[in-house]
C-alpha positions in Angstrom: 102.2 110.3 89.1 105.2 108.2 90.3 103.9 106.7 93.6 100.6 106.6 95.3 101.1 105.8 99.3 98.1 103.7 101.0 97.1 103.6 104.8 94.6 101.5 106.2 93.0 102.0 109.1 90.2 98.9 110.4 86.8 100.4 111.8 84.7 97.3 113.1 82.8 96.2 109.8 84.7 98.7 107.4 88.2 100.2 106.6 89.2 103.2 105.6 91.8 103.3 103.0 93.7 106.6 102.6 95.1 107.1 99.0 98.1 109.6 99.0 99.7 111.0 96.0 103.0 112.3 97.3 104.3 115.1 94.9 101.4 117.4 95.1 100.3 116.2 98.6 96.8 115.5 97.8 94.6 112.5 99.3 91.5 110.8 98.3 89.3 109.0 101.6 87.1 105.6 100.9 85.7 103.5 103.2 85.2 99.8 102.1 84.1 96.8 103.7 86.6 94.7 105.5 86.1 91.9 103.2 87.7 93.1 99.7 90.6 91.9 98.9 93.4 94.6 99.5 93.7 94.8 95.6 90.2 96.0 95.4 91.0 98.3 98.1 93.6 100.0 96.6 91.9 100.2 93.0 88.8 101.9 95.0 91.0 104.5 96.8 93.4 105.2 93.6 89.7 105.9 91.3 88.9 108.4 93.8 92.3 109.7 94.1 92.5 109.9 90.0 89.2 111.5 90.2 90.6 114.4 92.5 93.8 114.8 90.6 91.7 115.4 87.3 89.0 118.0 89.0 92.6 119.9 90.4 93.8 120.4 86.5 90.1 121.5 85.2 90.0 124.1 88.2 
């Protein structure tokens, strides 16, 4: 995994942070409150995104 792509999108209190790995296409969703640091943001959205990625090979 090369590059992982991150979108943010404000929702009043929360954001959602779109994780996007771009070779295979595939996306992991998290929504996190507005006041994490974008760091933390990223590190949420990328654990779920790893998470995904692994479950894909074992399938």
């Amino acid at each position: 995994m090369a590059d992982v792509l991150f979108e943010y999108v404000k929702m009043g209190a929360s954001v959602k942070v779109t994780a996007i790995e771009p070779e295979t296409k595939t996306e992991a969703v998290v929504i996190v409150p507005v006041g994490l640091s974008e760091t933390e943001m990223q590190a949420r959205a990328l654990q779920k995104l790893l998470y995904i990625l692994k479950k894909k090979d074992n399938a």
